[in-house]
C-alpha positions in Angstrom: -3.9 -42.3 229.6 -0.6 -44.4 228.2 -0.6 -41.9 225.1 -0.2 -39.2 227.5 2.2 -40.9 229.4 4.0 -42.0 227.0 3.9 -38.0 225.5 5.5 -37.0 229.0 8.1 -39.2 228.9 8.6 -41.8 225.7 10.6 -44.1 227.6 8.4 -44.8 230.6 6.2 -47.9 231.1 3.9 -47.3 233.9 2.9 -51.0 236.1 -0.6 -51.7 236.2 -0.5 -50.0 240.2 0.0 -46.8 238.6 -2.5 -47.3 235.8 -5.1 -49.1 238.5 -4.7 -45.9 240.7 -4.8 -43.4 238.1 -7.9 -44.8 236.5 -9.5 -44.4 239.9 -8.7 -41.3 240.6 -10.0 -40.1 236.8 -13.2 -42.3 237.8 -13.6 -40.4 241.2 -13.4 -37.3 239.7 -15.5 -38.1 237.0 -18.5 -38.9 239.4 -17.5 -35.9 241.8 -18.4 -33.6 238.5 -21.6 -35.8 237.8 -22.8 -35.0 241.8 -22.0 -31.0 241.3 -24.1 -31.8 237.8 -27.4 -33.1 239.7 -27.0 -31.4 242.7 -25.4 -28.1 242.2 -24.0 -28.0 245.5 -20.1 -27.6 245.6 -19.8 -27.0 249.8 -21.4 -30.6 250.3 -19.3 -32.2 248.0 -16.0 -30.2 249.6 -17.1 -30.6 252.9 -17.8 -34.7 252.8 -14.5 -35.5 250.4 -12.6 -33.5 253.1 -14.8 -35.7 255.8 -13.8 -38.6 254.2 -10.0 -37.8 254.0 -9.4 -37.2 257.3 -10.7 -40.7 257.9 -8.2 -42.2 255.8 -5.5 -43.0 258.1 -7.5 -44.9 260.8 -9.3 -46.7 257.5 -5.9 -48.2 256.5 -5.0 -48.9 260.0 -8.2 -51.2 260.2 -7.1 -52.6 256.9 -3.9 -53.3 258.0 -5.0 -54.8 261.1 -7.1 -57.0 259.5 -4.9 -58.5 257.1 -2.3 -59.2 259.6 -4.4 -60.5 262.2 -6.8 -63.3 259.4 -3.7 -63.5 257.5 -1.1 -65.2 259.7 1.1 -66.2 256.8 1.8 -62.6 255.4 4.2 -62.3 259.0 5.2 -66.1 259.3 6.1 -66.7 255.6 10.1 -67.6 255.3 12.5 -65.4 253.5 13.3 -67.5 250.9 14.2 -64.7 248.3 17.4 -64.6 250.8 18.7 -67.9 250.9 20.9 -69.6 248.6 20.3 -70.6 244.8 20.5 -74.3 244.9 19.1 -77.4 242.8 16.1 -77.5 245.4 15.0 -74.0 243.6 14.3 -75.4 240.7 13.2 -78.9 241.0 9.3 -79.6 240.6 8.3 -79.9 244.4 10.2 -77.0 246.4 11.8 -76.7 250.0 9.7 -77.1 252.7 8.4 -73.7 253.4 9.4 -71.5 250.6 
């Protein structure tokens, strides 16, 4: 997948989100062909992916809700990426609460 990338566009370094999420996708098609393989049945498969995507929103909404609700700290965390570059920054033992 990089070579091909890299074919596209010589200059571009994918992160490893867009690798993670392109491998998936290759992987999900790869065992959508191996269901139409054993089961020769192309209106099942269309008819459950389709199923399954218009339950994607309300499955990240759960996700989402989830995370913010057993993860307090996500929301409560300080901003310290916009306070000031000081000595305390780079000492061993930080601020309190960055």
């Amino acid at each position: 997948m990089k070579r091909l990338i890299r074919q596209i566009h010589p200059r571009f370094r994918p992160s490893w989100q867009l690798m993670l999420g392109g491998s998936l996708v290759v992987i999900s098609a790869a065992l959508y062909a191996l269901h139409y393989l054993v089961f020769r049945d192309a209106h099942h498969i269309v008819f459950w992916s389709l199923t399954s995507l218009a339950f994607m929103p309300i499955s990240v909404l759960f996700v989402t809700l989830i995370i913010t609700v057993f993860s307090p700290s996500v929301s409560s965390k300080p901003d310290c990426a916009s306070s000031t570059w000081s000595s305390e920054r780079f000492s061993a033992r930080p601020a309190l609460g960055c």
